[in-house]
PLY file of the C-alpha trace (Angstrom):
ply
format ascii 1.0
element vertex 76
property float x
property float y
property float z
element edge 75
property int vertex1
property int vertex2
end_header
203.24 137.15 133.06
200.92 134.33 131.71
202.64 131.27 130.07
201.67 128.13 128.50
203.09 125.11 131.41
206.16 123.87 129.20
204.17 120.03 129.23
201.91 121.36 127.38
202.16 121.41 123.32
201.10 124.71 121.95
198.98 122.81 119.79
196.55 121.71 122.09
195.03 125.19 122.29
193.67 124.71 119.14
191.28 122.83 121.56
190.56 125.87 123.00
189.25 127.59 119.81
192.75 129.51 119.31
193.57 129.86 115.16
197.65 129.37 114.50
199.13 132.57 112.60
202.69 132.70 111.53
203.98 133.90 115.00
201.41 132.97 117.31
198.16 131.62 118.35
194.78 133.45 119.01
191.45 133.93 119.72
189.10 136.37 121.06
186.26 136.97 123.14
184.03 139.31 122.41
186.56 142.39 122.43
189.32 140.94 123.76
192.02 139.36 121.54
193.83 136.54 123.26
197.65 135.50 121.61
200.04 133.05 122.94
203.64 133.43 121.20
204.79 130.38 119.66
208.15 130.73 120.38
208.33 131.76 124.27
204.35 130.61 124.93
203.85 133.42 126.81
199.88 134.65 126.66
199.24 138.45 126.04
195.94 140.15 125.43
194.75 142.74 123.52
190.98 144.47 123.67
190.15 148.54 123.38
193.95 148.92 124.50
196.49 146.49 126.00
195.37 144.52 128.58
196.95 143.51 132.12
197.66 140.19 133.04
194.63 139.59 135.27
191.87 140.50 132.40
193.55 137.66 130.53
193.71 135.25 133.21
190.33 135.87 134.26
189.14 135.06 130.12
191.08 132.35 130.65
189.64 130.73 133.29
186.25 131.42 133.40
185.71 131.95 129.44
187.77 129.16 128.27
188.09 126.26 130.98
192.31 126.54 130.86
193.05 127.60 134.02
194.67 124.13 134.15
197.23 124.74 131.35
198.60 128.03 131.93
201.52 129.10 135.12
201.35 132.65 136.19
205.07 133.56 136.57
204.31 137.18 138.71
201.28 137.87 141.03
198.42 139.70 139.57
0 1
1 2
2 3
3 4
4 5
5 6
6 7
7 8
8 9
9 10
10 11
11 12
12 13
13 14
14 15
15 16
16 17
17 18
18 19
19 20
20 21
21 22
22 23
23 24
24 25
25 26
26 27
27 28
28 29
29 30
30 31
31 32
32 33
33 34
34 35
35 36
36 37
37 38
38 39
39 40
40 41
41 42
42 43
43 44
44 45
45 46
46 47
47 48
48 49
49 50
50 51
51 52
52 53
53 54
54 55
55 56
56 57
57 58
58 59
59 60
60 61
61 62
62 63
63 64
64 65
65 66
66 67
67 68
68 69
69 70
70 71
71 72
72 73
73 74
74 75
């Protein structure tokens, strides 16, 4: 699982080119739909089908620059 660090404010991943919705933030690249829940800030992705943990992560990182603002709670 893929969370938001709690020191961070969601808000700041408006930074990141992430668009607030009513239950969540997100962005995409290319195919690949990136939300982060508001509530719980966990980070889930979406592209063709669902996605595993390690697709997102790698967006991310090497996409986005955040691999500094996120804590990876299992091992992918």
């Amino acid at each position: 699982m893929i969370k938001l660090k709690e020191e961070i404010e969601i808000e700041k991943l408006k930074e990141y080119g992430f668009s607030e919705n009513r239950y969540h933030y997100k962005t995409n690249i290319g195919a690949l739909d990136i939300y982060c829940n508001k509530e719980t800030k966990e980070i889930s992705g979406v592209g063709f089908y669902p996605v595993g943990d390690r697709i997102v992560f790698r967006a991310l990182k090497e996409d986005l620059g955040m691999e500094n603002l996120v804590d990876i709670t299992k091992k992918i």
